[in-house]
PyMOL Python script that loads the backbone (N, CA, C, O; Angstrom):
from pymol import cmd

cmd.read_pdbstr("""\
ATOM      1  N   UNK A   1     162.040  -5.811  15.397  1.00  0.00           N
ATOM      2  CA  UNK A   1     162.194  -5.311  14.045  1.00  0.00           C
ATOM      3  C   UNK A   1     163.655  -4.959  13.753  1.00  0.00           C
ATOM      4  O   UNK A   1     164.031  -5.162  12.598  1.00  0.00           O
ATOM      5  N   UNK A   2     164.485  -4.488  14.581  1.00  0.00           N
ATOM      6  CA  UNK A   2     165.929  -3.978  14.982  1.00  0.00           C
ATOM      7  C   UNK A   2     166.795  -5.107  14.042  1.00  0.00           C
ATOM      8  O   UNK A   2     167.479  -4.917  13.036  1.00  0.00           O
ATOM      9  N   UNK A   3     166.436  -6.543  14.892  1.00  0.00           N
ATOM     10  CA  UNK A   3     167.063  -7.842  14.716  1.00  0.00           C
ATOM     11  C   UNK A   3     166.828  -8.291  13.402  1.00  0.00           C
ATOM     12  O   UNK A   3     167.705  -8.879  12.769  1.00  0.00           O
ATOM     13  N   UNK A   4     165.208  -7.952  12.742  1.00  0.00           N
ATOM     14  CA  UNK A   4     165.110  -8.660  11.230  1.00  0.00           C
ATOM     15  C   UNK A   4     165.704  -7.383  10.149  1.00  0.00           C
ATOM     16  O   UNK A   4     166.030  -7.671   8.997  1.00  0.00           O
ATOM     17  N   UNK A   5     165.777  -6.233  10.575  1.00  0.00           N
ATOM     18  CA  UNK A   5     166.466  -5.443  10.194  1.00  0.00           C
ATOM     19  C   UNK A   5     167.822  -5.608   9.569  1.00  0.00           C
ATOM     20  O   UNK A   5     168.213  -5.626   8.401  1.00  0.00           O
ATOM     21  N   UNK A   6     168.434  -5.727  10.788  1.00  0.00           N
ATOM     22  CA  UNK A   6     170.316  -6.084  10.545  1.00  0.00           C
ATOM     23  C   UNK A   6     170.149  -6.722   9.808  1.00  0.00           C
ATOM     24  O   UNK A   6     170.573  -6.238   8.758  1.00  0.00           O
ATOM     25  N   UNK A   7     169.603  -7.934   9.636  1.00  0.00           N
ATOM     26  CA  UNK A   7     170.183  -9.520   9.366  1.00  0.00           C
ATOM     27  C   UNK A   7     169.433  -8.927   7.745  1.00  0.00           C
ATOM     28  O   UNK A   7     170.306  -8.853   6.881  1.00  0.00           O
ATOM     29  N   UNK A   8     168.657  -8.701   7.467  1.00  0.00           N
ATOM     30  CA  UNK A   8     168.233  -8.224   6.326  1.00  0.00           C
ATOM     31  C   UNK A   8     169.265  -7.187   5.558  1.00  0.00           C
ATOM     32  O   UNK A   8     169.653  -7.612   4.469  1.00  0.00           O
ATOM     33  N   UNK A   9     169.755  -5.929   5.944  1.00  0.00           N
ATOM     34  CA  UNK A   9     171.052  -5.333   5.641  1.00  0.00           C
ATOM     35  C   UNK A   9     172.281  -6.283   5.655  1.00  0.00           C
ATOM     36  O   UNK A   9     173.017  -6.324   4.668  1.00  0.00           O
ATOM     37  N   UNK A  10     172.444  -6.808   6.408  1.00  0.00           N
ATOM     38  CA  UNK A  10     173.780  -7.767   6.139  1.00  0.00           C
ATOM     39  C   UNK A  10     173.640  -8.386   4.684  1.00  0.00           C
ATOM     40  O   UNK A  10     174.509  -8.307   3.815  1.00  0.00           O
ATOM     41  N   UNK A  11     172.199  -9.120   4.535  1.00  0.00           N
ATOM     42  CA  UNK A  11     172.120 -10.219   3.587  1.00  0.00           C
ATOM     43  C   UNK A  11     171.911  -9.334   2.384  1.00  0.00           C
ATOM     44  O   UNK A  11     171.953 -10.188   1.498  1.00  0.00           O
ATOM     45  N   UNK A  12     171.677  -7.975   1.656  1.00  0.00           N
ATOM     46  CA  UNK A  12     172.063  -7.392   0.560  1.00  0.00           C
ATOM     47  C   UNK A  12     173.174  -7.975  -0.272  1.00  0.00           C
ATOM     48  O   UNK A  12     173.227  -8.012  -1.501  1.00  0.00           O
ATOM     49  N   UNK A  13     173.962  -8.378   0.507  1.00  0.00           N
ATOM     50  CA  UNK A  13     175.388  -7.886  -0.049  1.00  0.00           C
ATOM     51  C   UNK A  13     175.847  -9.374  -0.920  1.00  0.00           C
ATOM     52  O   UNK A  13     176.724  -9.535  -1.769  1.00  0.00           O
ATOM     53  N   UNK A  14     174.721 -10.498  -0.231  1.00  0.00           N
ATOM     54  CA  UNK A  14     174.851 -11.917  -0.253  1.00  0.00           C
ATOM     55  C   UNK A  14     176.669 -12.077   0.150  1.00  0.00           C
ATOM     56  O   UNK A  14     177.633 -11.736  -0.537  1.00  0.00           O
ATOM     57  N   UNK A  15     176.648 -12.449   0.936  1.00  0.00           N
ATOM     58  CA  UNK A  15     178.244 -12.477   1.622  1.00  0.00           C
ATOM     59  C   UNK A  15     177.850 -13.990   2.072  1.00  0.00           C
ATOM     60  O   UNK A  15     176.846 -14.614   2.418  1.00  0.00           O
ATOM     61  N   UNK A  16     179.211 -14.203   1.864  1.00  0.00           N
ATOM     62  CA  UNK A  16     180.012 -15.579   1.997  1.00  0.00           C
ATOM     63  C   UNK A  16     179.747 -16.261   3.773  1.00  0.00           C
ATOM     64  O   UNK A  16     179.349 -17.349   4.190  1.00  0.00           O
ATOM     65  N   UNK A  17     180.249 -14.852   4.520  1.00  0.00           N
ATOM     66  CA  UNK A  17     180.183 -15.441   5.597  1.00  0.00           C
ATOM     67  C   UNK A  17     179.353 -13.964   6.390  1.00  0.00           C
ATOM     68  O   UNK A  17     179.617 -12.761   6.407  1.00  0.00           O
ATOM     69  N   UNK A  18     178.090 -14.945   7.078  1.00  0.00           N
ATOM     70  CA  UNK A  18     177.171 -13.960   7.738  1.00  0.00           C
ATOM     71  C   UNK A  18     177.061 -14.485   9.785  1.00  0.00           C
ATOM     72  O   UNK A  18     176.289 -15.360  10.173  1.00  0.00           O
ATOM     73  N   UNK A  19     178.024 -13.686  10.752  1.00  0.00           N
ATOM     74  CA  UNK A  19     178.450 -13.519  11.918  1.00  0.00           C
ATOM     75  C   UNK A  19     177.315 -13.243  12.779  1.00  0.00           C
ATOM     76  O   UNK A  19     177.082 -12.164  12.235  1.00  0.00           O
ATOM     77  N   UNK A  20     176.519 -13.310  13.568  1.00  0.00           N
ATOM     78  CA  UNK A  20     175.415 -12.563  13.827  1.00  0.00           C
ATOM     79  C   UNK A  20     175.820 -13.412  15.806  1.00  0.00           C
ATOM     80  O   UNK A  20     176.077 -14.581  16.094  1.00  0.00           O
ATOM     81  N   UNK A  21     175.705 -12.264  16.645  1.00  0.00           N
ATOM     82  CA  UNK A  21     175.905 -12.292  18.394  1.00  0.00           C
ATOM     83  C   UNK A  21     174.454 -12.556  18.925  1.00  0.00           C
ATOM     84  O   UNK A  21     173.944 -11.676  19.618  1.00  0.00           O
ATOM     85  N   UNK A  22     173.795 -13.626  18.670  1.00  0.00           N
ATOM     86  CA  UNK A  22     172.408 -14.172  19.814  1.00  0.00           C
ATOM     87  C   UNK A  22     171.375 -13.238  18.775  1.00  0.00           C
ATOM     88  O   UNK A  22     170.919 -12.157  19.145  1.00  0.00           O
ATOM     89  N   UNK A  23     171.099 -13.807  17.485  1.00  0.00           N
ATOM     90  CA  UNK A  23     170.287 -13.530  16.737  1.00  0.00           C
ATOM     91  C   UNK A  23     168.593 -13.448  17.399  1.00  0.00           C
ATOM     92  O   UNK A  23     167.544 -12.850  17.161  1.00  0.00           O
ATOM     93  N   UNK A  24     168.919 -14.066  17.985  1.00  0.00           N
ATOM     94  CA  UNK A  24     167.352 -14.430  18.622  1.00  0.00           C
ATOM     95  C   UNK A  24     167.071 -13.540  20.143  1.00  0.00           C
ATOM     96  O   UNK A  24     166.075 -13.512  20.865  1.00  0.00           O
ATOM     97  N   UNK A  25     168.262 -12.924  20.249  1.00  0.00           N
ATOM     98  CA  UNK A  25     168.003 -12.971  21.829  1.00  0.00           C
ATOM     99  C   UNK A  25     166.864 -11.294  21.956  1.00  0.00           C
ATOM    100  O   UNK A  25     166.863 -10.186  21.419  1.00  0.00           O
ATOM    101  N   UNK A  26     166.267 -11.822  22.705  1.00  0.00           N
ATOM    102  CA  UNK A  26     164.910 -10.461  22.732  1.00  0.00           C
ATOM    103  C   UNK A  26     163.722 -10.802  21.883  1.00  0.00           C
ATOM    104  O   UNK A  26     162.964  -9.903  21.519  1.00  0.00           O
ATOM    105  N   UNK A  27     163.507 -12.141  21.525  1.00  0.00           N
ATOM    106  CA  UNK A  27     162.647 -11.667  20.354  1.00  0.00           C
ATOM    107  C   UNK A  27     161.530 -12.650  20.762  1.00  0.00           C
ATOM    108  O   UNK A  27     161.604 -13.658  21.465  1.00  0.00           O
ATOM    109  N   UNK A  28     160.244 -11.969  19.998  1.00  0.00           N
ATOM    110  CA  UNK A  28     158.929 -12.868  20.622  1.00  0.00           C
ATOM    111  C   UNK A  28     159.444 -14.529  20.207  1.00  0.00           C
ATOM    112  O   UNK A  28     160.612 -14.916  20.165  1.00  0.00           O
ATOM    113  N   UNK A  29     158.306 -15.280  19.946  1.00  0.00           N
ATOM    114  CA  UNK A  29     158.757 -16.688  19.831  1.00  0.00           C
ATOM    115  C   UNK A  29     158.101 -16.411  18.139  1.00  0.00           C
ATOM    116  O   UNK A  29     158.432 -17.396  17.480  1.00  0.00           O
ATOM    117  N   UNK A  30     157.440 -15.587  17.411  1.00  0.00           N
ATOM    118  CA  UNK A  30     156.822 -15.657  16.051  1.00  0.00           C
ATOM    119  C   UNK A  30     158.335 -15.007  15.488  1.00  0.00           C
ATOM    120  O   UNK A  30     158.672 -15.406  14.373  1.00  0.00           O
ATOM    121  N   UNK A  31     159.076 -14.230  16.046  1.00  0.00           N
ATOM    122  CA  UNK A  31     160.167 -13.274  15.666  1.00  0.00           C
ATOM    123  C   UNK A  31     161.140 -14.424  15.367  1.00  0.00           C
ATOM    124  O   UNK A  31     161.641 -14.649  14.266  1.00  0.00           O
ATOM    125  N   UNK A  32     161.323 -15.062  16.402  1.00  0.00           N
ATOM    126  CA  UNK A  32     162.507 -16.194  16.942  1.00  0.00           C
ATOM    127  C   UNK A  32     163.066 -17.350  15.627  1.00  0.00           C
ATOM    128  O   UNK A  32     164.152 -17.780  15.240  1.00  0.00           O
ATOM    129  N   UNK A  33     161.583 -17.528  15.244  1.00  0.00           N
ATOM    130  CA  UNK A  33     161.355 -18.653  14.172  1.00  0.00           C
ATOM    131  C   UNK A  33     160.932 -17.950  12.631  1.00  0.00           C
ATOM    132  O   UNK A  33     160.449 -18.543  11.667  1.00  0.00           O
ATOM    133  N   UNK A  34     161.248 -16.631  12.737  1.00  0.00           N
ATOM    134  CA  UNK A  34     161.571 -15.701  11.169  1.00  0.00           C
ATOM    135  C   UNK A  34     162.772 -15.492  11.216  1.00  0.00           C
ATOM    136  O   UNK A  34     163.340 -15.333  10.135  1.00  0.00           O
ATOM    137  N   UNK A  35     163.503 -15.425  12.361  1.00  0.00           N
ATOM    138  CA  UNK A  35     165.364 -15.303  12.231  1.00  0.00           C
ATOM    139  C   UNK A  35     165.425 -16.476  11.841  1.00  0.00           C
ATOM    140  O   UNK A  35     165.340 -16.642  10.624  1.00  0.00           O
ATOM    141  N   UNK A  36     165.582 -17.615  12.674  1.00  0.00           N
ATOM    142  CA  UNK A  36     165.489 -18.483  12.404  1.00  0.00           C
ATOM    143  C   UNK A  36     165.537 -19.721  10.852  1.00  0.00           C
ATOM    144  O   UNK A  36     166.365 -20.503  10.387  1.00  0.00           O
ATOM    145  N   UNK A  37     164.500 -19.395  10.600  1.00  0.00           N
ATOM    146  CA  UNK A  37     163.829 -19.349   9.183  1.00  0.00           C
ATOM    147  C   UNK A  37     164.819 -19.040   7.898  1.00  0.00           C
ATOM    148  O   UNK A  37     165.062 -19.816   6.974  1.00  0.00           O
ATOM    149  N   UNK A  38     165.284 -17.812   8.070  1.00  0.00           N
ATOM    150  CA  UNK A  38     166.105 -17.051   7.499  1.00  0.00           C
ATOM    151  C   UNK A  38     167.445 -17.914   7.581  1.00  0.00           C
ATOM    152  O   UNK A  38     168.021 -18.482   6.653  1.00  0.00           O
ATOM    153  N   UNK A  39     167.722 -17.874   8.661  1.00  0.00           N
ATOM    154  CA  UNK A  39     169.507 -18.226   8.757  1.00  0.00           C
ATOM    155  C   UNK A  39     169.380 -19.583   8.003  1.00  0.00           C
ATOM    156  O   UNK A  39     170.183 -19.764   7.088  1.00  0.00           O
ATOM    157  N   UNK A  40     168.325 -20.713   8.317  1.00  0.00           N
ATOM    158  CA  UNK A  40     168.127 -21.760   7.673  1.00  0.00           C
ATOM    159  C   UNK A  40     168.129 -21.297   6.444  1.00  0.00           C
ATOM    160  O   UNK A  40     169.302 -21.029   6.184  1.00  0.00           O
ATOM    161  N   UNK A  41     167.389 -21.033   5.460  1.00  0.00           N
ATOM    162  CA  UNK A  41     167.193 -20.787   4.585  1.00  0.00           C
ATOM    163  C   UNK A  41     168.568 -20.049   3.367  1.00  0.00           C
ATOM    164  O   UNK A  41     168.476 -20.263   2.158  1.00  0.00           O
ATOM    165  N   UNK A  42     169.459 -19.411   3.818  1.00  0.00           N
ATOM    166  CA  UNK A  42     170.568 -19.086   3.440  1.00  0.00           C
ATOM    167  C   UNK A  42     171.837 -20.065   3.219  1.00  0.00           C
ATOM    168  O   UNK A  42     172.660 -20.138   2.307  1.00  0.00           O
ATOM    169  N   UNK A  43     171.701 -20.629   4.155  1.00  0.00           N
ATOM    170  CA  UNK A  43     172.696 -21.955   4.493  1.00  0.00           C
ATOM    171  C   UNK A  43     173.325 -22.679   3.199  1.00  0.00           C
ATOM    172  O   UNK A  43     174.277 -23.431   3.410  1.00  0.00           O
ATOM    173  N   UNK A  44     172.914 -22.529   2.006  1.00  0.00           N
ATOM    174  CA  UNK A  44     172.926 -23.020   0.871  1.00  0.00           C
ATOM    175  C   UNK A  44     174.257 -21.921   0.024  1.00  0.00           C
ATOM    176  O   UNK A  44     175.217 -22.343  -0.620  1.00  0.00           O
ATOM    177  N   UNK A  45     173.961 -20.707   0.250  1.00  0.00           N
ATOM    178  CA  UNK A  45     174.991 -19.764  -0.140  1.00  0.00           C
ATOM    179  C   UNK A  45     175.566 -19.020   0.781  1.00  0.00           C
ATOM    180  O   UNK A  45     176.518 -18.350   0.379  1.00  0.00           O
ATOM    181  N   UNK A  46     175.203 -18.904   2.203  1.00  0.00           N
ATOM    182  CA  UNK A  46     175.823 -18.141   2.883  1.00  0.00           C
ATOM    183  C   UNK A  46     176.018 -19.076   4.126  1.00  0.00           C
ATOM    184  O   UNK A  46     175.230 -19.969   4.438  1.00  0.00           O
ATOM    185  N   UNK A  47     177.291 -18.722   4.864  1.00  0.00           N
ATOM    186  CA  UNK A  47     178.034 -19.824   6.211  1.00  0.00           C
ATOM    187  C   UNK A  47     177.174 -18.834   7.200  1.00  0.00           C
ATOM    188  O   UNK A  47     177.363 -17.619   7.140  1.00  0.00           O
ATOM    189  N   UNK A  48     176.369 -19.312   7.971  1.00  0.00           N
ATOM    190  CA  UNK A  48     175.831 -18.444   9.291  1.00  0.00           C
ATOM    191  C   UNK A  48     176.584 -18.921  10.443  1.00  0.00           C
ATOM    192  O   UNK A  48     176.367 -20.081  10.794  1.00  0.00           O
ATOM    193  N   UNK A  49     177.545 -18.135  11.179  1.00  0.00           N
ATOM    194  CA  UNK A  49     178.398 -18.424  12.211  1.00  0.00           C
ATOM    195  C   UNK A  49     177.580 -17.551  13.596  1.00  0.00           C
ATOM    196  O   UNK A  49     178.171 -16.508  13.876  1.00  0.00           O
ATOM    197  N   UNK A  50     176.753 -17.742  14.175  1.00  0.00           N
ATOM    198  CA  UNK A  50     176.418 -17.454  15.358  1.00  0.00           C
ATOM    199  C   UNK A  50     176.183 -18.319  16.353  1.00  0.00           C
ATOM    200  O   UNK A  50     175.962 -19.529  16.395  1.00  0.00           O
ATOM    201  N   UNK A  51     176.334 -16.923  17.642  1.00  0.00           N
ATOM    202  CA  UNK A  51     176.384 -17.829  18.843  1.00  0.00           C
ATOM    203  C   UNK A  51     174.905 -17.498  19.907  1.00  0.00           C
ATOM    204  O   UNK A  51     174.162 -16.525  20.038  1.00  0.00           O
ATOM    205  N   UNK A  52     174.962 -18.582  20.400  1.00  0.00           N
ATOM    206  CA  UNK A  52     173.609 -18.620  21.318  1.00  0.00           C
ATOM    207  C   UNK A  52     174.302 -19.075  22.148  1.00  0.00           C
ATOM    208  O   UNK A  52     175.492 -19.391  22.155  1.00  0.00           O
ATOM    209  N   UNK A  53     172.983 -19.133  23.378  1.00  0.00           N
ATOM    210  CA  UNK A  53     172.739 -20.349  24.606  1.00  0.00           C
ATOM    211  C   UNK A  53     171.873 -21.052  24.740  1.00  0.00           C
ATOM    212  O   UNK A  53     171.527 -21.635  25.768  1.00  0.00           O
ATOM    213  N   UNK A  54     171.162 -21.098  23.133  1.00  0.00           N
ATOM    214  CA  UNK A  54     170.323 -21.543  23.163  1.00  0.00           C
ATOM    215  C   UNK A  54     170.143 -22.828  22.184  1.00  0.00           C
ATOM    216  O   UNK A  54     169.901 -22.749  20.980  1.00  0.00           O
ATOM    217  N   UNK A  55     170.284 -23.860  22.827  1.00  0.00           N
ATOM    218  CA  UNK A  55     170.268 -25.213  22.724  1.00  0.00           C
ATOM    219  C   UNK A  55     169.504 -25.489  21.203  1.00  0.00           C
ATOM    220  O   UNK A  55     169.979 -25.637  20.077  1.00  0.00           O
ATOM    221  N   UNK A  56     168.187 -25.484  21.685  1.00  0.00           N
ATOM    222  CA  UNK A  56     167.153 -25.700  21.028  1.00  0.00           C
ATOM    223  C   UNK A  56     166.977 -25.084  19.626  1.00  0.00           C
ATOM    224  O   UNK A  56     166.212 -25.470  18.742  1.00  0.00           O
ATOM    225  N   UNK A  57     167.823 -24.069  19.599  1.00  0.00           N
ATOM    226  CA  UNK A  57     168.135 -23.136  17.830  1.00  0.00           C
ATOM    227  C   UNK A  57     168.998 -23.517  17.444  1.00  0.00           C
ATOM    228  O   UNK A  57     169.004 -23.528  16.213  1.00  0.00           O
ATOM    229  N   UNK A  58     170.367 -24.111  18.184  1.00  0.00           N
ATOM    230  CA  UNK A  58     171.366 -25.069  17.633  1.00  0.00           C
ATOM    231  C   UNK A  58     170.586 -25.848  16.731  1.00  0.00           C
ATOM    232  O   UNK A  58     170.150 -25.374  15.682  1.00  0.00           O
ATOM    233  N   UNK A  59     170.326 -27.421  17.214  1.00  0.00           N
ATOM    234  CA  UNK A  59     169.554 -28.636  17.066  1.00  0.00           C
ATOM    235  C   UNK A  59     168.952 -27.720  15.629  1.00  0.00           C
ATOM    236  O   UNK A  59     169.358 -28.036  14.510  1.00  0.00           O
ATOM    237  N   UNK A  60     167.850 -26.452  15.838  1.00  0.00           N
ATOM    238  CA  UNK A  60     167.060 -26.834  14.697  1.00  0.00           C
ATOM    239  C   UNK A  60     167.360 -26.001  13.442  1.00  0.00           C
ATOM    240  O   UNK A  60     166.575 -25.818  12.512  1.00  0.00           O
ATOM    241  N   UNK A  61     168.734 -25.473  13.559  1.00  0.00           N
ATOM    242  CA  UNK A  61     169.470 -25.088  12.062  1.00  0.00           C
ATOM    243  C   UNK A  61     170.587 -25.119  11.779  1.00  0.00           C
ATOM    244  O   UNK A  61     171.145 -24.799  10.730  1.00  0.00           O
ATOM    245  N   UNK A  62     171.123 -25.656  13.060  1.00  0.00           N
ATOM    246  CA  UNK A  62     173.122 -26.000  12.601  1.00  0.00           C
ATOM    247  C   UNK A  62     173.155 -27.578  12.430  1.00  0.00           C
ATOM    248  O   UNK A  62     172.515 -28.502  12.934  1.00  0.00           O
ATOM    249  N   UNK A  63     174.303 -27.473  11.388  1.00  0.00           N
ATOM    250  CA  UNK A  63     174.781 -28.895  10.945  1.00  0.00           C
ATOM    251  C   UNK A  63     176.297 -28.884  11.625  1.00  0.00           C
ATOM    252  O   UNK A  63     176.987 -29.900  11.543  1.00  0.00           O
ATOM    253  N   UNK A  64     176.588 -28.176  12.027  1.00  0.00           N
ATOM    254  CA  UNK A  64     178.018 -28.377  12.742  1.00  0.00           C
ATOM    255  C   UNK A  64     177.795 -27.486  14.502  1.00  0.00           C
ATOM    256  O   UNK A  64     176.972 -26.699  14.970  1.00  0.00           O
ATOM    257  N   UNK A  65     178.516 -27.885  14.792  1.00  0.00           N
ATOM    258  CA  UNK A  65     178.496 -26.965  16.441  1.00  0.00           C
ATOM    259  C   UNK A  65     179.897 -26.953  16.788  1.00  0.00           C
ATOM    260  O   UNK A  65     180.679 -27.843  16.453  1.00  0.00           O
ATOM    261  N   UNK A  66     180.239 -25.818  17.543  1.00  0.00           N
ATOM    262  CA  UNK A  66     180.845 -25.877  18.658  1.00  0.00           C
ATOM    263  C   UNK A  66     180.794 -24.965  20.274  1.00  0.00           C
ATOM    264  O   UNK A  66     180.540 -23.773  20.448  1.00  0.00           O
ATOM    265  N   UNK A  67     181.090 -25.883  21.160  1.00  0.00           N
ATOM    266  CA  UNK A  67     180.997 -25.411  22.143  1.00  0.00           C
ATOM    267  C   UNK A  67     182.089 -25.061  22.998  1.00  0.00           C
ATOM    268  O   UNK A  67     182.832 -25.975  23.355  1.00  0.00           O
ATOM    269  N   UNK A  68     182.310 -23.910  23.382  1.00  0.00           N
ATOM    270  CA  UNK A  68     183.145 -23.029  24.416  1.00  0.00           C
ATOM    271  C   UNK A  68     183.562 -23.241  25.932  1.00  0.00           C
ATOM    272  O   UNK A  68     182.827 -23.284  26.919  1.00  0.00           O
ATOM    273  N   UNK A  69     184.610 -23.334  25.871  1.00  0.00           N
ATOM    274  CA  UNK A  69     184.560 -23.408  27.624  1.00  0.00           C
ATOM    275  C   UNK A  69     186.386 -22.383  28.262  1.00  0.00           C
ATOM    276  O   UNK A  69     187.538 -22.572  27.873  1.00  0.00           O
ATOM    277  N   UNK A  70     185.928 -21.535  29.147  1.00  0.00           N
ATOM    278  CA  UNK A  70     186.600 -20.672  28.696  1.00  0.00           C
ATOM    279  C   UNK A  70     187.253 -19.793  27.710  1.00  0.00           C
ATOM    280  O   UNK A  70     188.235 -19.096  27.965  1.00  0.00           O
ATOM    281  N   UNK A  71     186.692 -19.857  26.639  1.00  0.00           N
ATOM    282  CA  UNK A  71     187.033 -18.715  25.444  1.00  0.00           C
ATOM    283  C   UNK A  71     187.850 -19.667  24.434  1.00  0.00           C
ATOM    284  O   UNK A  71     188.564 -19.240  23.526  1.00  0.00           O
ATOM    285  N   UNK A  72     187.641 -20.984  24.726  1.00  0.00           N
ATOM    286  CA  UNK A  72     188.282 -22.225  23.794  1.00  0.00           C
ATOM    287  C   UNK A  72     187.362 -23.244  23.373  1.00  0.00           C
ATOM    288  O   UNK A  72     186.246 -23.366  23.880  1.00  0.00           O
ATOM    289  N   UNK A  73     187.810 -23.988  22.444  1.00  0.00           N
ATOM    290  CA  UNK A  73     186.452 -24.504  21.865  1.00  0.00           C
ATOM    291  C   UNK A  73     186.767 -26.011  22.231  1.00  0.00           C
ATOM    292  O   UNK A  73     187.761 -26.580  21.780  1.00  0.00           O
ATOM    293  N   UNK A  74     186.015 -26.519  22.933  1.00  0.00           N
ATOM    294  CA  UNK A  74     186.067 -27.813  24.315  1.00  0.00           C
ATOM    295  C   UNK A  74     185.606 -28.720  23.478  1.00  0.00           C
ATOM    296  O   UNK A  74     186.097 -29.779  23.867  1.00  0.00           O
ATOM    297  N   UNK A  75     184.572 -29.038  22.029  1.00  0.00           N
ATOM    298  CA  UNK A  75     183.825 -29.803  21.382  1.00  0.00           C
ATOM    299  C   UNK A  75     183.342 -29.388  20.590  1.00  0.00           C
ATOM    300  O   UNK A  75     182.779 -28.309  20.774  1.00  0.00           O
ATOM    301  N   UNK A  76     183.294 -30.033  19.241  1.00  0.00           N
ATOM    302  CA  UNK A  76     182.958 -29.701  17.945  1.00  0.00           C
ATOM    303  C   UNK A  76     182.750 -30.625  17.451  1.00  0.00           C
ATOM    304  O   UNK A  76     183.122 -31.710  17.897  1.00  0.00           O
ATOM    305  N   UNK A  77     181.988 -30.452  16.210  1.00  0.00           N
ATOM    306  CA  UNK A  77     181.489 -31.128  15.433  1.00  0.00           C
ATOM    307  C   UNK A  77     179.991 -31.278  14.939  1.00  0.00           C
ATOM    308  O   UNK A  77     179.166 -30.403  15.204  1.00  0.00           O
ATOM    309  N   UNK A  78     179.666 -32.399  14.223  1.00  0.00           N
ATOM    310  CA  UNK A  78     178.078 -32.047  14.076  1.00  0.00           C
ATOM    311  C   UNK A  78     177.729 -32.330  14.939  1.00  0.00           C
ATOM    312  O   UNK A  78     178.473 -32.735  15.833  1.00  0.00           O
ATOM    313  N   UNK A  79     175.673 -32.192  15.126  1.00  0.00           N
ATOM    314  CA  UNK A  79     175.152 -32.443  16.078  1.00  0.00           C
ATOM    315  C   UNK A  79     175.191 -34.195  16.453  1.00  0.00           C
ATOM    316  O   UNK A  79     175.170 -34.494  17.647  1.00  0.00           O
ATOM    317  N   UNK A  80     175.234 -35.062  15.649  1.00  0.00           N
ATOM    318  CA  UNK A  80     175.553 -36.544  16.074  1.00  0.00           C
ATOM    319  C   UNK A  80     176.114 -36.836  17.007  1.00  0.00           C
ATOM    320  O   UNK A  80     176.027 -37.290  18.148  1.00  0.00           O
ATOM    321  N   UNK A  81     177.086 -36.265  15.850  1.00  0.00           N
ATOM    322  CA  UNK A  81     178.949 -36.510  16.739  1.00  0.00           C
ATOM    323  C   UNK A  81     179.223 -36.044  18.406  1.00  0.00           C
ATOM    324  O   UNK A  81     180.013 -36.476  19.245  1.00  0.00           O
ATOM    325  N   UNK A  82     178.207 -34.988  18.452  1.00  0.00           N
ATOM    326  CA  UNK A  82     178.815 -34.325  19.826  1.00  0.00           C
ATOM    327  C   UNK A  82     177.682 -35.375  20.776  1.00  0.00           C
ATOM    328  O   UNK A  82     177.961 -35.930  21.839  1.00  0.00           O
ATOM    329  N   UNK A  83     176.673 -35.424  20.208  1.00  0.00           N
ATOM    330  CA  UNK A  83     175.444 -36.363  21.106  1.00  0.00           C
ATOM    331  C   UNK A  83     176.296 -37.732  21.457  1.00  0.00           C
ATOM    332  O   UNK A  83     176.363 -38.213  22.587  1.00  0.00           O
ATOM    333  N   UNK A  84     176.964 -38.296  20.225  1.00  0.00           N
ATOM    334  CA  UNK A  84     177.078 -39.791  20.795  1.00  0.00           C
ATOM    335  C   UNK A  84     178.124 -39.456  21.668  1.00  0.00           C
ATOM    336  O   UNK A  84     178.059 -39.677  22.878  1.00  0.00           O
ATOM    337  N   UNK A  85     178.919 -39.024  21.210  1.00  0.00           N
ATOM    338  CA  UNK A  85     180.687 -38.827  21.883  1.00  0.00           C
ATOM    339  C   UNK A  85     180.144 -38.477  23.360  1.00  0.00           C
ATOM    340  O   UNK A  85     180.789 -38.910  24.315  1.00  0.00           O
ATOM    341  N   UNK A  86     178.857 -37.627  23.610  1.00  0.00           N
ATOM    342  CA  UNK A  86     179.022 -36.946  24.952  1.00  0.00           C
ATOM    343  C   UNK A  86     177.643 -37.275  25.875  1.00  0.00           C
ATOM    344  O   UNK A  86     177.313 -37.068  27.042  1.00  0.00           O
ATOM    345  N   UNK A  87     177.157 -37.773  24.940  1.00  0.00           N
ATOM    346  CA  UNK A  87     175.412 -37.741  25.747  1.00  0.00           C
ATOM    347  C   UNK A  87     174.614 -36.683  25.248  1.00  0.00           C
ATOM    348  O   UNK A  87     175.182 -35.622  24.987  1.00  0.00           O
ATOM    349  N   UNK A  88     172.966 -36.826  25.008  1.00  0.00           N
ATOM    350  CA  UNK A  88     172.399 -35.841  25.115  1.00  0.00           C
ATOM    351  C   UNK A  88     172.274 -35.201  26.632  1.00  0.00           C
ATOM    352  O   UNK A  88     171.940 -34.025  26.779  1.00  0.00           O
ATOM    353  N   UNK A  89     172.553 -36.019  27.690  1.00  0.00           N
ATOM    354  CA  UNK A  89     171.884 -35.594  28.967  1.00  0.00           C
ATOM    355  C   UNK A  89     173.109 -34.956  29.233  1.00  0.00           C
ATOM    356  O   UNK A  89     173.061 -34.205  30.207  1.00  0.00           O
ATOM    357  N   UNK A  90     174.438 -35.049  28.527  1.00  0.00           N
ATOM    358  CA  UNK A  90     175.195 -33.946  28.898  1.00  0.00           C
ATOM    359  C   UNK A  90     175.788 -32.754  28.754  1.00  0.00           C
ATOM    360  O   UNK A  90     176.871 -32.394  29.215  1.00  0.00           O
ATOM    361  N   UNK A  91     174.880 -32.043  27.964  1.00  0.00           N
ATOM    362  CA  UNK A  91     175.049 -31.274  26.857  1.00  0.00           C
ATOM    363  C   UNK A  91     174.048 -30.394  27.333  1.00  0.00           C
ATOM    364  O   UNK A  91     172.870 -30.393  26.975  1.00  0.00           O
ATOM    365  N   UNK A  92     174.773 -29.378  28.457  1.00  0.00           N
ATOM    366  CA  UNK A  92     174.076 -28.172  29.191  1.00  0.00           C
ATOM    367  C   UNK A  92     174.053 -26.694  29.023  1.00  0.00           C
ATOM    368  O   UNK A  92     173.386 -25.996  29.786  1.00  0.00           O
TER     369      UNK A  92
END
""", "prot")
cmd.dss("prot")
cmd.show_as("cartoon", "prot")
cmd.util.cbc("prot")
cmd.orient("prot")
């Protein structure tokens, strides 16, 4: 409730750009896919810039990515772009 909380206070304000640190992380799998839901759903007026490790929430609401490697950003782009350029099987 903590997690749909914030993200609910943040989104009052309708802001441009909404930051959120492992939106998902702790949360049942019905919770997971109402954050989820949400961040999708905004995408139209608001930039959702968060970070996961989680693959599978990438894929099913970002249109752009990037990925980190040491505190630098090693690959970017959309999800296509990074699949063909790199492999899905390499993308851990």
């Amino acid at each position: 409730m903590k997690q749909r909380l914030g993200i609910a206070q943040a989104l009052l304000t309708q802001p441009k750009l909404l930051i959120c640190d492992e939106p998902t992380n702790a949360l049942d799998p019905v919770g997971r896919k109402e954050i989820l839901d949400i961040l999708y759903k905004i995408s139209g007026m608001t930039t959702a810039l968060f970070s996961t490790h989680i693959l599978s929430d990438v894929e099913r609401i970002c249109d752009h990515a990037a990925f980190l490697n040491g505190g630098k950003i090693a690959v970017s782009g959309t999800l296509a772009e990074i699949k063909a350029l790199h492999g899905h099987e390499n993308i851990r």
